[in-house]
RODO-2510 file (C-alpha; in nm, 4 decimals, decimal comma):
residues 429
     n   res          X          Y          Z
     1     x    29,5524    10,7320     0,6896
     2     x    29,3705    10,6537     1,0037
     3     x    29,5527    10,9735     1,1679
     4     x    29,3727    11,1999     0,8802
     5     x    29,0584    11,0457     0,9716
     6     x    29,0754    11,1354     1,3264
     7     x    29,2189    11,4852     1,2727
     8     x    28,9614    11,5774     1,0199
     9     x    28,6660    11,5113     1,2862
    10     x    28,8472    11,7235     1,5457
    11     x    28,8521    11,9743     1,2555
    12     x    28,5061    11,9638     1,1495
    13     x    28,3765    11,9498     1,5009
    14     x    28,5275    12,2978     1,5743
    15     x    28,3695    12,4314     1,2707
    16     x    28,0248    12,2407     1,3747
    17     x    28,0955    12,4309     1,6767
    18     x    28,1153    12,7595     1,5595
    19     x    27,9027    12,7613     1,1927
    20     x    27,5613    12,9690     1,1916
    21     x    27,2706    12,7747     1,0431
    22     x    26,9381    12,9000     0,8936
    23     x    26,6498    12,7837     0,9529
    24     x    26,2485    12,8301     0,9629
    25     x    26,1394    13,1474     1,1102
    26     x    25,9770    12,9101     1,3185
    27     x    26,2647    12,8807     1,5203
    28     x    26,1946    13,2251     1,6666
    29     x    26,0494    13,0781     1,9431
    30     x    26,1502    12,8864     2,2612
    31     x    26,5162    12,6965     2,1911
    32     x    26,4631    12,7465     1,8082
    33     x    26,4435    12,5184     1,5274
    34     x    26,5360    12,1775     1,6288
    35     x    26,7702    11,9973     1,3340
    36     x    26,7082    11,5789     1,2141
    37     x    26,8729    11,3837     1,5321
    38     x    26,9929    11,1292     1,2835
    39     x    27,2628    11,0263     1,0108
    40     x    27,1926    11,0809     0,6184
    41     x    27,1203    10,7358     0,5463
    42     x    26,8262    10,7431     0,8260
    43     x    26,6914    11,0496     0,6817
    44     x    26,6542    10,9405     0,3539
    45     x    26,4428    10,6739     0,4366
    46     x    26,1934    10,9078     0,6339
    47     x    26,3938    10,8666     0,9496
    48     x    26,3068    10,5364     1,0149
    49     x    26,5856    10,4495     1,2987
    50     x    26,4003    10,2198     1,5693
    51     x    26,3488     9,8915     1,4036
    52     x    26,6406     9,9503     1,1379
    53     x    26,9083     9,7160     1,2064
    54     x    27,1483     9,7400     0,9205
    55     x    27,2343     9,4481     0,7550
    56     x    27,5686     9,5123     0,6293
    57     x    27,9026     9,5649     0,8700
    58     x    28,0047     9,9240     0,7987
    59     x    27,7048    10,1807     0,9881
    60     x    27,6328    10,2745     1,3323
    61     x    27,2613    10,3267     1,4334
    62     x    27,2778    10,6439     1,6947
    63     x    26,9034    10,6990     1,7219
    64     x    26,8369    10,3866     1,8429
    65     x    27,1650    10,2469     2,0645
    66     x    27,0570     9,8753     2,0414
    67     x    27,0444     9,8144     1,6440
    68     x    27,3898     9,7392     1,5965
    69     x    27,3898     9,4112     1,5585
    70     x    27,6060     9,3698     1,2239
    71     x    27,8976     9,6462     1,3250
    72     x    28,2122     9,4879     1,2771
    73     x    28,4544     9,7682     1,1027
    74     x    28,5181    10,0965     1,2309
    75     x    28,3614    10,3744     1,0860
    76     x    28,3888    10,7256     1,0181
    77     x    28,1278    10,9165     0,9200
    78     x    28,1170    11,3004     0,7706
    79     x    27,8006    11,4796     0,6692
    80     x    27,6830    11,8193     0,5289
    81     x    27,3403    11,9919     0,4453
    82     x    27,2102    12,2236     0,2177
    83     x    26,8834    12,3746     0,3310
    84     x    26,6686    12,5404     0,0701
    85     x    26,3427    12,7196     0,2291
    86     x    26,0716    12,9132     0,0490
    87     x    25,8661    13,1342     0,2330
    88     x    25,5419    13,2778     0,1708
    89     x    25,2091    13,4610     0,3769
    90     x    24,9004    13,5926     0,2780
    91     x    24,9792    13,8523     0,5457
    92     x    25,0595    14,1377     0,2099
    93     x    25,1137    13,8650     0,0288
    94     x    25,4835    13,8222     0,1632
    95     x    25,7189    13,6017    -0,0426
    96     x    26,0909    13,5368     0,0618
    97     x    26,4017    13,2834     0,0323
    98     x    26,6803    13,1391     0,2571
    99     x    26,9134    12,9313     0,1671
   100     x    27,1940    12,7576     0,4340
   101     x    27,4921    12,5194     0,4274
   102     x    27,6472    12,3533     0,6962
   103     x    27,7711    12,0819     0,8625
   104     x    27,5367    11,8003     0,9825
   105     x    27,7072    11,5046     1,1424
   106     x    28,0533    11,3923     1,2676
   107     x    28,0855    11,0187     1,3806
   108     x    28,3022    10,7150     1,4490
   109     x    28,2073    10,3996     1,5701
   110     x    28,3806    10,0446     1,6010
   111     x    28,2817     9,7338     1,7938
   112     x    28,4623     9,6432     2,1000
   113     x    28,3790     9,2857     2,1077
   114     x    28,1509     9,0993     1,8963
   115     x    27,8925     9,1537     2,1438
   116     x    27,9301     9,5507     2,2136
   117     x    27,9590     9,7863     2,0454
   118     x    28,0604    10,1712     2,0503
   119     x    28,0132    10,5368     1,8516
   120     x    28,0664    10,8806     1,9307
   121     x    27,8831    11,1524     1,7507
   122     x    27,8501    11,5443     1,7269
   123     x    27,5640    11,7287     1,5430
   124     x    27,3948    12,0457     1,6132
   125     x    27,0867    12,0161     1,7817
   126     x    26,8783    12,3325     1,7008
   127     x    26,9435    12,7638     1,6075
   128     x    26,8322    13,0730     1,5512
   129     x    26,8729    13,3006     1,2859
   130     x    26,6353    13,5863     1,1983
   131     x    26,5661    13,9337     1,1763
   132     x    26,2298    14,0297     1,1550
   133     x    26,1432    14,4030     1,1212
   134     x    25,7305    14,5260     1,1170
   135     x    25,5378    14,8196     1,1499
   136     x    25,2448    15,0298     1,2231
   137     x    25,1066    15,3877     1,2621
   138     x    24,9058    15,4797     1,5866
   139     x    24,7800    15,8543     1,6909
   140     x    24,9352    16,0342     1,9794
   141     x    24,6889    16,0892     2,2276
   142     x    24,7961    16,4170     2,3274
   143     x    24,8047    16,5926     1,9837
   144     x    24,6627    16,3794     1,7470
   145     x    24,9629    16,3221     1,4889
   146     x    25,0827    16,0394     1,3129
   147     x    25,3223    15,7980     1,4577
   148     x    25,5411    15,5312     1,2947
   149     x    25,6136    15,2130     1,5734
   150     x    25,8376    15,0073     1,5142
   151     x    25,9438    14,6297     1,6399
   152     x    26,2986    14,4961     1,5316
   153     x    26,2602    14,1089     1,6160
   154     x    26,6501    13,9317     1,6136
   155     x    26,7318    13,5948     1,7108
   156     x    27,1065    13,4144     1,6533
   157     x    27,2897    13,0914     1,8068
   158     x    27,2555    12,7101     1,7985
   159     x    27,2859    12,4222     2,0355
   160     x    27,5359    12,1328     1,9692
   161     x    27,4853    11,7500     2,1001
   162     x    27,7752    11,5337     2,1854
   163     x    27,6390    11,1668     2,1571
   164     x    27,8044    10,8682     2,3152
   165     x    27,6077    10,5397     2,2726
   166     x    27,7085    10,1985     2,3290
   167     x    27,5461     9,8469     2,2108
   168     x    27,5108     9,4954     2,3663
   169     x    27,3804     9,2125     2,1971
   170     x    27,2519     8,9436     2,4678
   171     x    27,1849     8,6856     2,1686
   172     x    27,0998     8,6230     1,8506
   173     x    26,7376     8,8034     1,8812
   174     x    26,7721     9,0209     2,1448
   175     x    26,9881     9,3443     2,1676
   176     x    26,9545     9,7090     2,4387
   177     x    27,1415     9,9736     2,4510
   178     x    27,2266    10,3184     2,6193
   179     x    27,2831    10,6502     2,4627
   180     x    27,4384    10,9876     2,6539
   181     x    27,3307    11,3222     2,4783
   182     x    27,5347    11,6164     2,5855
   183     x    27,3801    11,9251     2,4965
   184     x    27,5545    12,2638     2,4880
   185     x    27,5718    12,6136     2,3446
   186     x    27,4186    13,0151     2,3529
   187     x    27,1108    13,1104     2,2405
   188     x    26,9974    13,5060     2,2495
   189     x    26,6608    13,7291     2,1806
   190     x    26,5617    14,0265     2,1230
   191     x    26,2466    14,2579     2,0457
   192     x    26,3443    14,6510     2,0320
   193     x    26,0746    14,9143     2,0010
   194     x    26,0923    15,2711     1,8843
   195     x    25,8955    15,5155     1,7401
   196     x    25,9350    15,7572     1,4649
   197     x    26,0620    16,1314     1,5784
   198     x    26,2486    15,9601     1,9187
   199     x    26,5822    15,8177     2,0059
   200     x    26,4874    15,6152     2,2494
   201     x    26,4867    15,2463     2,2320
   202     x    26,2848    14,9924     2,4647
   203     x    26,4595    14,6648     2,4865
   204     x    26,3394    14,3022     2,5506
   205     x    26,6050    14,0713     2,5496
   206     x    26,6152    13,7079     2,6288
   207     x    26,9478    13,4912     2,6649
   208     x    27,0038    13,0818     2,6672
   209     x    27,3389    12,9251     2,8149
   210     x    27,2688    12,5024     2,7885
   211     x    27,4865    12,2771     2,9255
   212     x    27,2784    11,9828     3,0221
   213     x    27,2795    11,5650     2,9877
   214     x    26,9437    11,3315     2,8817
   215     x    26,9824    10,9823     2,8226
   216     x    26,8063    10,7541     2,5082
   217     x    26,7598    10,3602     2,6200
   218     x    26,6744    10,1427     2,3245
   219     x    26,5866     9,7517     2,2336
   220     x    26,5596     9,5527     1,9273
   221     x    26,4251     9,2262     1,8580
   222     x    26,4684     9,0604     1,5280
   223     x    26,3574     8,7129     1,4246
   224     x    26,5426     8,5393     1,1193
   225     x    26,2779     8,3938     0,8868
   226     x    26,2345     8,1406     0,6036
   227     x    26,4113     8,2277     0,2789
   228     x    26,6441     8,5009     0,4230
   229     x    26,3567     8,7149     0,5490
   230     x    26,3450     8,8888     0,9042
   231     x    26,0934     9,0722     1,1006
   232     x    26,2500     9,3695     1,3385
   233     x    26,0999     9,5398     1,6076
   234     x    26,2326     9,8093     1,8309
   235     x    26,1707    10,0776     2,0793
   236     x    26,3469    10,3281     2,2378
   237     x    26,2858    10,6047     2,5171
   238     x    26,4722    10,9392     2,5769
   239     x    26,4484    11,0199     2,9672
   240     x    26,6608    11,2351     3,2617
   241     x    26,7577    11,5884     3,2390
   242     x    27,0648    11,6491     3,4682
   243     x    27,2697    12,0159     3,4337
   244     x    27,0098    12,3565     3,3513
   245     x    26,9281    12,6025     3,0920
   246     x    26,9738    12,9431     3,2065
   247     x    26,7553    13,2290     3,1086
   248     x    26,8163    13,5707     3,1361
   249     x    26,5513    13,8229     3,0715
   250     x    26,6600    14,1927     3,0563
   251     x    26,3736    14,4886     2,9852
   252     x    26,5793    14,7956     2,9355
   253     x    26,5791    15,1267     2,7724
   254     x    26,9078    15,2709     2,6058
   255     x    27,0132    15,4768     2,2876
   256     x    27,2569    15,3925     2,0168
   257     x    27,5338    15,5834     2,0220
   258     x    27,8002    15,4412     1,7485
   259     x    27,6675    15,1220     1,5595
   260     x    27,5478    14,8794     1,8160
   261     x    27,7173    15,0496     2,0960
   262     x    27,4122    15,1212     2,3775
   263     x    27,4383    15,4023     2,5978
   264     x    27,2694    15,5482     2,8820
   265     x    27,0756    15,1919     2,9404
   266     x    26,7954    15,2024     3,2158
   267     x    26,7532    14,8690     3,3502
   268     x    26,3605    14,8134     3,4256
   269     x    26,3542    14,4210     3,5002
   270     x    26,6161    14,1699     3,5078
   271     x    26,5319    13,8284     3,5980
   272     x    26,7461    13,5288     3,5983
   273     x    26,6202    13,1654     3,6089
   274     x    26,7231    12,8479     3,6146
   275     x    26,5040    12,5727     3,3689
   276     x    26,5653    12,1819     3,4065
   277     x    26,2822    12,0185     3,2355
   278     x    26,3086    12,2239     2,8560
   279     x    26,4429    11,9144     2,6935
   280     x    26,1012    11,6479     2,6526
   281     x    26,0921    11,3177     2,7489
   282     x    26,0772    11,1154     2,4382
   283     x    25,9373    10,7820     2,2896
   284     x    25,9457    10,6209     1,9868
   285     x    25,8274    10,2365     1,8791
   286     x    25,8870    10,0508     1,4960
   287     x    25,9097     9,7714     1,3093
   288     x    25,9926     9,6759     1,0093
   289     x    26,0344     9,3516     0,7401
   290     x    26,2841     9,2334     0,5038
   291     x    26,5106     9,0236     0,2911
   292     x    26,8812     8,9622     0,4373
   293     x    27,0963     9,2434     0,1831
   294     x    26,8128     9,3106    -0,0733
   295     x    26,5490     9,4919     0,0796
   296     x    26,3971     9,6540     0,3888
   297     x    26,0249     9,8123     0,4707
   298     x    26,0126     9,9938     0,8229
   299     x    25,7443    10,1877     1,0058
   300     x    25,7786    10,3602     1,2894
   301     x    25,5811    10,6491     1,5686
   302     x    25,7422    10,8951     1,7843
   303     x    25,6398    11,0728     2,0720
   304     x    25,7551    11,3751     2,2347
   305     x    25,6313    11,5559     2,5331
   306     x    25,5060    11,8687     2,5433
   307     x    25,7191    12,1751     2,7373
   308     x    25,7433    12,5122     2,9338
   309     x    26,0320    12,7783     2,8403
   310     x    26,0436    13,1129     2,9289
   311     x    26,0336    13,3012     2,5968
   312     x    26,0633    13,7251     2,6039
   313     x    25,9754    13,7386     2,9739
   314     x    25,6408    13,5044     2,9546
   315     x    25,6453    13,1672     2,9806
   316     x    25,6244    12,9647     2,6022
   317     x    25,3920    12,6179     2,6047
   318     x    25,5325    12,3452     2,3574
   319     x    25,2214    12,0765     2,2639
   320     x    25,2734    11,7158     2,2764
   321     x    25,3972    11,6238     1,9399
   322     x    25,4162    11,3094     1,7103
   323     x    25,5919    11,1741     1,3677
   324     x    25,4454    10,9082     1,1788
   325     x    25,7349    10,7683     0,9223
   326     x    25,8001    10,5110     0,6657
   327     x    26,0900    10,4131     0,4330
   328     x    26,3228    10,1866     0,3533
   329     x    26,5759    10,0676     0,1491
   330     x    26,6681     9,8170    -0,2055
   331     x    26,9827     9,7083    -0,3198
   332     x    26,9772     9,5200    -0,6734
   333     x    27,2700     9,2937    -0,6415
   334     x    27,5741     9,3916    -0,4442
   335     x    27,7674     9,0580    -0,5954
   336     x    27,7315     9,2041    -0,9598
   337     x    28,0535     9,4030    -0,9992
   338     x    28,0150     9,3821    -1,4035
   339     x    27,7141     9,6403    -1,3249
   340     x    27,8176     9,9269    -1,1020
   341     x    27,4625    10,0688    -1,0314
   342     x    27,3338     9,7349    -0,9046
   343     x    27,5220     9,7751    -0,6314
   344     x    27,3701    10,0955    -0,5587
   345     x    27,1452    10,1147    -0,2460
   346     x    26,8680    10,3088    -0,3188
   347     x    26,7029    10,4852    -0,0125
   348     x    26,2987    10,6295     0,0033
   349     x    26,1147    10,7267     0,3142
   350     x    25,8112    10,9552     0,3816
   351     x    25,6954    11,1342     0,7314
   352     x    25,4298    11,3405     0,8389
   353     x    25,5203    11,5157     1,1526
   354     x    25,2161    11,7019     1,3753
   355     x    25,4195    11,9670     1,5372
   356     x    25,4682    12,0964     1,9080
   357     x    25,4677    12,4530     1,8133
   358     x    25,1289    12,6101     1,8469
   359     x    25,0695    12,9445     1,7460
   360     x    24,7673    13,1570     1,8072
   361     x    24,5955    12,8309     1,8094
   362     x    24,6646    12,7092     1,4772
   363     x    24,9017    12,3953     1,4654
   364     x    25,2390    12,4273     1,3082
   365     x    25,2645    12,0723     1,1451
   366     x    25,5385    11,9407     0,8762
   367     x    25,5524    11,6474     0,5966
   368     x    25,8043    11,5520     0,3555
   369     x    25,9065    11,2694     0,1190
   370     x    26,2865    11,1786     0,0741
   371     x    26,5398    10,9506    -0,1138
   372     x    26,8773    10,8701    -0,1260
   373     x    27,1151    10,6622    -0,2596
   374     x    27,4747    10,4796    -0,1192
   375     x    27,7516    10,4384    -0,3429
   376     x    28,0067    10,2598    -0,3060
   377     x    28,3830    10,3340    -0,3680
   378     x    28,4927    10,1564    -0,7040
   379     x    28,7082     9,9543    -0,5263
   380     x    28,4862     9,8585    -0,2440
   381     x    28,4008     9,5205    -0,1558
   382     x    28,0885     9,4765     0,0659
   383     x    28,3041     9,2883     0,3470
   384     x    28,4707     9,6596     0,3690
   385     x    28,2180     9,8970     0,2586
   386     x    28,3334    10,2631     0,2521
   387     x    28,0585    10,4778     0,0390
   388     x    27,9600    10,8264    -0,0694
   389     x    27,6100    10,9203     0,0267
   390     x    27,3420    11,1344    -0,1020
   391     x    26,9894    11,2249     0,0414
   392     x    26,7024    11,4644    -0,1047
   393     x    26,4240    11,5722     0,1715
   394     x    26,1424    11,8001     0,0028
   395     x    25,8273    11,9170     0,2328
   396     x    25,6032    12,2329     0,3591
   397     x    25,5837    12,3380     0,7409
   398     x    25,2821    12,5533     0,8552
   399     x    24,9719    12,7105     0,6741
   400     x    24,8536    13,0103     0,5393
   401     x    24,5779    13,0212     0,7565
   402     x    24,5275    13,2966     1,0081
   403     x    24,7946    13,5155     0,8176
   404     x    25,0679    13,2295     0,9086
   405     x    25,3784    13,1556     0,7121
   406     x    25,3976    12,8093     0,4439
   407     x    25,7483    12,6716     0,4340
   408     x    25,8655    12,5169     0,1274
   409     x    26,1982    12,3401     0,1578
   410     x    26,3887    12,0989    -0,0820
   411     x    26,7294    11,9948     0,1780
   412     x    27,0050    11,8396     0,0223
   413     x    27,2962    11,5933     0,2234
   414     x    27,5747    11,4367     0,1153
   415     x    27,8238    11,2305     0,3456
   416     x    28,1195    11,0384     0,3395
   417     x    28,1614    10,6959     0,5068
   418     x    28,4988    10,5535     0,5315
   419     x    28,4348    10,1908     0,6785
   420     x    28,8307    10,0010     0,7647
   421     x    28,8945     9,6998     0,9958
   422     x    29,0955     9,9424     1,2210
   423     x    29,1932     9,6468     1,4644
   424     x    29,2928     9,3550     1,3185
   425     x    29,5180     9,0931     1,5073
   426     x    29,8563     9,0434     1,3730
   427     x    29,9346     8,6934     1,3197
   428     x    30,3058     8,7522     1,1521
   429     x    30,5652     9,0122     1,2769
***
């Protein structure tokens, strides 16, 4: 059994590898739209991570390296996402859907020692994926007629993350830890003019290769109080940008000859350059209160630094950005097995996220509410914990102000966690 575990998250991590994702056409710009950096259970509860030290023995906390207190089984995580968006602009009063599945998160985790603990992780971290197509008439100077141009906008690719964290606990309050992100993959751009009555095609094309490291350090602090309640506090920071992104930017003008096949390309500027600082420095700082396996309230605020990328030939300004959240989590009774949906843990969260993506000086900002719920296998004890897990996330993105697009979107997750002592010690032969 424990082979099929570790083949299947080789398996889905080539798929995560290759899958195409949709996403906002937000994610037109700069390194596209960037994905939750999180597991299901976290992003049901708003994507509180930073003070959310889970009081049972079966989860890993990847967001925040330190809160990992209670890990004593090895887990194996395996997570997929619908995305639902609805689109609409006052810009001709534009309506349209996109719909996307795919999967969201491999892990495995187990403790080393009772002190440290370990987890490996793979999830995309961002895409493309849109074709955009608009177009107006101008007058030719020379004789005055009518003249159709047109602008093809097309965007495809994602980058992955490969996350290796690891957890120390120097005593019964105090806990750090140190996560390795490992980002990699192809991004590519392109804007094509032409106008109506000529073959000729001008070209604007703009290509990402990432292969680059950051680092997330994170601490937790959490006092036991009277009557099984505890007070949590944490705080992590994302800093260091070792490897590159390298940009390409072509302006060229070619014909089609047989479907995408170009021919007789003129190459008017080709630039190459080399970017290390287009992954932000990040901070984030929470805290939360509860009652030992009944209930937990968190609150947390992230920060994230604003960036330069070169985007189409001209360079592409990301704002300073920050996510207020709050969530949680309730289970009923997890020693009532006469009741199955007592054990249930019932997951609710809410965010509102002011965005770094500023376009023609209107803010594109994001809030959602979300819910989830863990259930556990029949047979499932809550020493050995392996559950199925669903999450709900349901929000708008941007405005319809200054002809911009709204973005409806009701996501969907569901996950598997298969929690096993993998390394017990054999007392009898």
């Amino acid at each position: 059994m424990k082979r099929i575990f570790v083949l299947s998250s080789l398996v889905a991590g080539y798929f995560l590898n290759a899958q195409s994702i949709g996403n906002s056409p937000y994610g037109a710009y700069g390194i596209g739209d960037v994905k939750y950096d999180n597991t299901l259970d976290i992003n049901a509860m708003g994507g509180i991570s930073t003070a959310y030290v889970w009081d049972f023995n079966n989860s890993f906390n990847f967001k925040n390296p330190a809160a990992n207190t209670n890990l004593e089984l090895t887990t194996l995580k395996v997570e997929g996402t619908n995305e639902n968006n609805y689109y609409r602009s006052d810009f001709n009063n534009l309506k349209s859907n996109k719909h996307s599945t795919y999967l969201s998160n491999v892990s495995i985790a187990f403790p080393i020692s009772r002190k440290v603990k370990f987890g490996l992780g793979f999830q995309p971290y961002s895409s493309k994926s849109y074709d955009i197509v608009t177009s107006k008439a101008t007058k030719e100077e020379l004789t005055g007629n009518d003249i159709n141009e047109v602008h093809n906008f097309h965007g495809e690719g994602s980058l992955n993350t490969v996350q290796a964290a690891l957890s120390y606990q120097i005593n019964t309050e105090f806990a750090v830890g140190l996560r390795s992100n490992f980002y990699f993959g192809k991004l590519y751009d392109i804007e094509e003019v032409a106008f109506s009555g000529a073959e000729l095609i001008s070209g604007y094309s703009n290509s990402y290769r990432v292969k680059a490291f950051n680092f997330t350090l994170g601490t937790t602090y959490q006092k036991k109080l009277a009557n099984d309640h505890k007070l949590t506090v944490g705080a992590t920071y994302t800093i260091g940008n070792s490897g590159n992104l390298k940009n390409r930017y072509t302006n060229s003008t070619y014909y089609y000859l047989v479907g995408e096949t170009k021919g007789y390309e003129t190459i008017i500027e080709d630039q190459v350059n080399y970017d290390k600082k287009f992954l932000p420095q990040e901070g984030s700082l929470g805290i939360g209160y509860g009652k030992e396996t009944k209930w937990f309230l968190g609150t947390q605020l992230d920060y994230k630094k604003g960036e330069s990328i070169n985007f189409l030939g001209q360079p592409f300004n990301y704002q300073d950005s920050y996510r207020y959240a709050v969530g949680g989590w309730y289970l009923p009774n997890f020693n009532n097995f006469r009741s199955y949906f007592s054990r249930i843990i019932y997951r609710y969260g809410a965010y509102y996220e002011k965005g770094g993506l500023q376009i023609n000086g209107t803010n594109i900002n994001k809030y959602a509410v979300t819910a989830g719920v863990t259930l556990p296998f029949q047979k499932s004890t809550i020493n050995r914990m392996s559950s199925l897990d669903l999450g709900i996330e349901v929000g708008k993105r941007g405005t319809l102000d200054n002809n911009m697009i709204r973005q409806n979107f009701v996501n969907l997750r569901i996950g598997v966690n298969f929690a096993s002592k993998w390394f017990e010690k054999r007392y009898y032969n």
